[in-house]
N, C-alpha and C positions, 0 to 999 in steps of 0.2 A: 312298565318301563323299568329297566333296570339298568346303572351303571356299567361299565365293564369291568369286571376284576381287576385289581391290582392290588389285593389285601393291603390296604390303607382305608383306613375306619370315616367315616366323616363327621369332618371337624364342627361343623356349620350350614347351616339351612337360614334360608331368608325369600321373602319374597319383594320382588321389584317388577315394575312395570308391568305387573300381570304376569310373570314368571316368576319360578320357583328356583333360585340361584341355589347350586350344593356344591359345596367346597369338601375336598376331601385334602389332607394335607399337601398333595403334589400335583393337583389337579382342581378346574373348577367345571363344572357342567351344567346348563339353564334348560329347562324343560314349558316349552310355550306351546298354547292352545287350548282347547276348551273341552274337549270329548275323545274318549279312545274309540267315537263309534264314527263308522267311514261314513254314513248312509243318512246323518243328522244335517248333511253341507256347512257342518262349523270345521274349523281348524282342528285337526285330529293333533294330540299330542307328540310331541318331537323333543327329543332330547339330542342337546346338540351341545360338545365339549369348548371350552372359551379356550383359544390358543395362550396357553400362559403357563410358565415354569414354575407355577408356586400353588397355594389353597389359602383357607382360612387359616388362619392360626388356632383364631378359639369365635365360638360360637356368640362369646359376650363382645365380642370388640367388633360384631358388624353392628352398622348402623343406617337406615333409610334417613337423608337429610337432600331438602329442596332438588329434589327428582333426581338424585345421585346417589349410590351406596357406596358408604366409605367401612374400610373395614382394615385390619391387620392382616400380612401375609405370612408365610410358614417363610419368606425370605428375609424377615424383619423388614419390610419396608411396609409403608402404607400408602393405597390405593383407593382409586375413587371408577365404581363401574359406573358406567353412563352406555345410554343406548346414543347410538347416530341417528342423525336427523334427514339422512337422505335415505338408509335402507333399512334403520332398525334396530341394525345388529348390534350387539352387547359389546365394549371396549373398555380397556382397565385403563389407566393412567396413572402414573406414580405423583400424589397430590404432594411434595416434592423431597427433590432430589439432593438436599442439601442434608440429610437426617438419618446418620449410621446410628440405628439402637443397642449398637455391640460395642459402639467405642465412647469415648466422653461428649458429651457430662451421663449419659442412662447407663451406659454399662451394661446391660440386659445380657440374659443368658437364655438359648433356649429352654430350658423348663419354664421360666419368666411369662415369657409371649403366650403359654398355653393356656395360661391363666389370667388372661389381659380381659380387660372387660372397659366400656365405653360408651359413651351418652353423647347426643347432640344436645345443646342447650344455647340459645342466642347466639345462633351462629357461630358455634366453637363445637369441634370434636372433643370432647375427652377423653382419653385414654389412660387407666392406669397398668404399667407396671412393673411391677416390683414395687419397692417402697416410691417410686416417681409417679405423678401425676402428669402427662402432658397434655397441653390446651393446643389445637391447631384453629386459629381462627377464619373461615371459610372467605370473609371480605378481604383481609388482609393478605391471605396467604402464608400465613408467619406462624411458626413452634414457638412457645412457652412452655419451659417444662419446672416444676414444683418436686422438690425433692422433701422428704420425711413425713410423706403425710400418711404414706403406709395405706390409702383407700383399693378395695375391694370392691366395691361395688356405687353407683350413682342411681337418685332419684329426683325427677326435677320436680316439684312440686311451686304450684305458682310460678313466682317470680325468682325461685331460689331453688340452688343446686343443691342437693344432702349427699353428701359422701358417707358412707361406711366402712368402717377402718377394718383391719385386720385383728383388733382387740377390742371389737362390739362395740368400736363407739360412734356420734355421729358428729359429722364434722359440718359446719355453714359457714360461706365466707360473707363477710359484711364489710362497712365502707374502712374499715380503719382495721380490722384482726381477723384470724380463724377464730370460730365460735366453736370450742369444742363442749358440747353437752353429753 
């Protein structure tokens, strides 16, 4: 199987619901079924393109969270793919629409989002980037964004989120301060 040309490199690879979601920056395309051999009577592979004007952004900021993939788009917004319940098919949704990352309070630039990386943890997306951290809480429905904490990269360990910063260091939040170690 192979994409169609459009010399646009891919952004991100992920797999949900038993497909292999590939995001290239202007496009997204899901690949489902089980064998390339016709003659097995399983589901022969199918690559079939998601009708959407955008991709991944970056490869760190997908994330698989309670049968949803939520991820950053190359349009600065964020999206939640979910399969339909009546045929299957794959549909993006903008998890919402209230959140420009190019204007205030993130300010975000494209080179920014390339480098966006993100963790589900108790039902909260994270998302860092640039120097912001934003929380999107999956119950509530609602952005928290945390500015200066400069994280790179998340690990959930236990009960508690570790951030790492962009100057080696690790960050833990607890009931009263950031715990910087």
């Amino acid at each position: 199987i192979q994409l169609p040309p459009n010399s646009d490199r891919i952004s991100g690879l992920a797999i949900y619901n038993d497909a292999v979601v590939i995001g290239r920056r202007l496009d997204m395309h899901v690949i489902t079924g089980d064998t390339n051999r016709t003659d097995m009577g399983l589901p022969v592979f199918r690559l079939k393109k998601l009708n959407s004007h955008f991709g991944f952004a970056s490869h760190h900021s997908i994330v698989n969270a309670h049968n949803y993939l939520f991820f950053l788009a190359t349009d600065g917004q964020f999206y939640i793919l979910r399969t339909t319940e009546e045929t299957g098919d794959f549909a993006t949704q903008i998890a919402s629409k209230t959140v420009n990352i190019y204007g205030h309070p993130i300010n975000a630039t494209k080179d920014e989002i390339w480098d966006a990386s993100a963790c589900f943890f108790n039902d909260c997306y994270y998302v860092t980037i640039g120097n912001k951290v934003m929380v999107y809480h999956y119950l509530h429905k609602a952005w928290t964004v945390y500015d200066q904490i400069n994280a790179t990269s998340f690990y959930p360990l236990i009960n508690t989120l570790i951030m790492g910063t962009a100057s080696g260091r690790l960050v833990m939040p607890s009931t009263n301060f950031l715990d910087i170690d």
